[in-house]
C-alpha positions as CSV (number, residue, x, y, z in Angstrom):
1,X,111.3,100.1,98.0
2,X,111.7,100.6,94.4
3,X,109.5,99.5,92.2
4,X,111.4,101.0,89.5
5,X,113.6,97.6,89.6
6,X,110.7,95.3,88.6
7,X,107.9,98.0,87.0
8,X,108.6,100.1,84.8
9,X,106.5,103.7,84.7
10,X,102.8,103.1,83.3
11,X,103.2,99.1,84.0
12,X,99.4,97.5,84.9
13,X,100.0,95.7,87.9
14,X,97.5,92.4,88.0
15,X,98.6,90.6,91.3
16,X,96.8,91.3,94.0
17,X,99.2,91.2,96.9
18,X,101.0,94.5,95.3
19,X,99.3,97.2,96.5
20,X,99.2,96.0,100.0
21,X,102.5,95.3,99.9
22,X,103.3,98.7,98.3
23,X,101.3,100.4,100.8
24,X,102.7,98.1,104.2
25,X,106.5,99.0,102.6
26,X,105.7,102.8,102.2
27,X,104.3,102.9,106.1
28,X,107.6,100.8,106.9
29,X,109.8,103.2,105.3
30,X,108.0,106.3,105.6
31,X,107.9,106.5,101.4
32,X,105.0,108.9,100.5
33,X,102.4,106.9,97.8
34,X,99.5,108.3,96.8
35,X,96.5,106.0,95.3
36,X,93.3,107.4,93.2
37,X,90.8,104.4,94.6
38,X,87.3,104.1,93.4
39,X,85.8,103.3,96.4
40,X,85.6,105.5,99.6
41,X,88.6,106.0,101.6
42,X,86.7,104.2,104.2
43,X,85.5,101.1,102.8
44,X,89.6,100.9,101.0
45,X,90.9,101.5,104.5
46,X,88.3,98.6,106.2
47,X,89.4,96.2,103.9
48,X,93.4,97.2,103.8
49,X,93.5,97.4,107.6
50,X,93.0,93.3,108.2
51,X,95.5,92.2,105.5
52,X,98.0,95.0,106.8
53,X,97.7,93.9,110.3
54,X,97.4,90.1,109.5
55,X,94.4,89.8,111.5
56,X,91.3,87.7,110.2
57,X,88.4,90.9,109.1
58,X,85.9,88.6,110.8
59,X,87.3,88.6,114.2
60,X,88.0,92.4,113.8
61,X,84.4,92.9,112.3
62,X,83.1,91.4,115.6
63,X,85.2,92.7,118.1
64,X,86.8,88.7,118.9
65,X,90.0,89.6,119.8
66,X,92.4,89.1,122.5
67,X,94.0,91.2,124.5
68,X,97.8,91.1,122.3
69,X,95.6,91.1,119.2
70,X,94.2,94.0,120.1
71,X,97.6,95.6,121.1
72,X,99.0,94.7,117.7
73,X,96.0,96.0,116.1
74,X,96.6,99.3,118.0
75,X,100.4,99.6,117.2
76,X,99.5,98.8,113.4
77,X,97.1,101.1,113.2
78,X,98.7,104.1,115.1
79,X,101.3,103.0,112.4
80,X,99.2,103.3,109.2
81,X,98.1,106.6,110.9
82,X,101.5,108.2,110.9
83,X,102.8,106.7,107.3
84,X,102.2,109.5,104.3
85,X,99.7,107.3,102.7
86,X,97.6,109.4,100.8
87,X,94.4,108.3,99.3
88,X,92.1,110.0,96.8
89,X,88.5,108.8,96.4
90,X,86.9,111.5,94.0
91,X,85.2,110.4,90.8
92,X,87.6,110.8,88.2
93,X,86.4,111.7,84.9
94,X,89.7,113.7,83.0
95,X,93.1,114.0,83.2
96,X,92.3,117.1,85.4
97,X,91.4,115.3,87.8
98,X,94.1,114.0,88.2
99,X,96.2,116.6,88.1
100,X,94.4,118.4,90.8
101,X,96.8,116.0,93.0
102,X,99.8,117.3,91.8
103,X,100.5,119.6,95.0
104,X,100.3,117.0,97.0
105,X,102.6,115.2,95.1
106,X,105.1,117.9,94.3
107,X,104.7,118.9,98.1
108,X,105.1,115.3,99.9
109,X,107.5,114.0,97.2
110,X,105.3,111.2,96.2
111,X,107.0,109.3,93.7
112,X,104.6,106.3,93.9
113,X,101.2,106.7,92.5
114,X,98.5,104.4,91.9
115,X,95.5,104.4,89.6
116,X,92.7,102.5,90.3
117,X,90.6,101.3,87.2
118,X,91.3,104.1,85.0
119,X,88.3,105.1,83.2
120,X,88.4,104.0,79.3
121,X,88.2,107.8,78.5
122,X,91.2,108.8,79.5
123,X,94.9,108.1,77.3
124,X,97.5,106.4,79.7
125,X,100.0,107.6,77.9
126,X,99.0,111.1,79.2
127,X,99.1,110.2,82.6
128,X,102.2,108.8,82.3
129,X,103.7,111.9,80.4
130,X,102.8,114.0,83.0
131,X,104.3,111.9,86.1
132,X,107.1,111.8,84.0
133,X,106.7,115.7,84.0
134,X,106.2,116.2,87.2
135,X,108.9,113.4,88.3
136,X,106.9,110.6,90.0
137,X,105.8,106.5,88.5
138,X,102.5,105.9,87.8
139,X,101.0,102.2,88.2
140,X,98.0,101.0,87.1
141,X,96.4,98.8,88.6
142,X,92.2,97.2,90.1
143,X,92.7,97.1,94.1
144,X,90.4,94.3,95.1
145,X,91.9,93.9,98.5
146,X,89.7,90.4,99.4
């Protein structure tokens, strides 16, 4: 995976198929991302889990699987489990709170990170001075995950 090849730092990444696709690579490869979402970790994970495991979220919702559907699930999960996915779901209202991150990148060598709708408050160009600090691309980007 490098998204370095088709985004540069500080890119705003529209599609919607990226993030997942980031995120499914990263498990696949074992490549530590962190994402700042603004939504709990939960309700990211319940709608990221369906389109990572290709399984309709109905049929998971109500429990209407069969038996190698729910193997798959299983092995996908115990997958996403293991990967160094890292997600941060804290209101972010400064650059500070961003920053409070920075161990875990530094100390997991993320070197994807991904900004969910940054709030109009705070400069991009900030952030991306300090991941270019720290050594790590930032992407901006709205994870709608439907």
């Amino acid at each position: 995976m490098n998204l370095k090849d088709k985004y540069t730092n500080g890119s705003i990444l529209s599609e919607e198929y990226v993030l997942p696709t980031i995120i499914r690579l990263g498990i696949i490869r074992q490549i530590p991302v962190l994402a700042f979402i603004n939504i709990s970790s939960v309700q990211f994970l319940s709608k990221f889990i369906p389109i990572y495991a290709q399984i309709d979220k109905d049929k998971i919702k109500d429990g209407d699987l069969g038996p190698e559907e729910w193997q798959h699930l299983d092995r996908k999960i115990v997958g996403l489990c293991d990967a160094p996915i890292y997600l941060q779901d804290l209101e972010i209202k400064s650059i500070e709170d961003y920053k409070s991150a920075e161990e875990v990148i530094i100390n997991e060598k993320v070197k994807y990170v991904f900004i969910d709708s940054l709030p109009e408050a705070i400069d991009k160009s900030k952030i991306i001075k300090w991941s270019e600090e720290v050594g790590f691309n930032v992407y901006f980007t709205n994870f709608t995950l439907e």
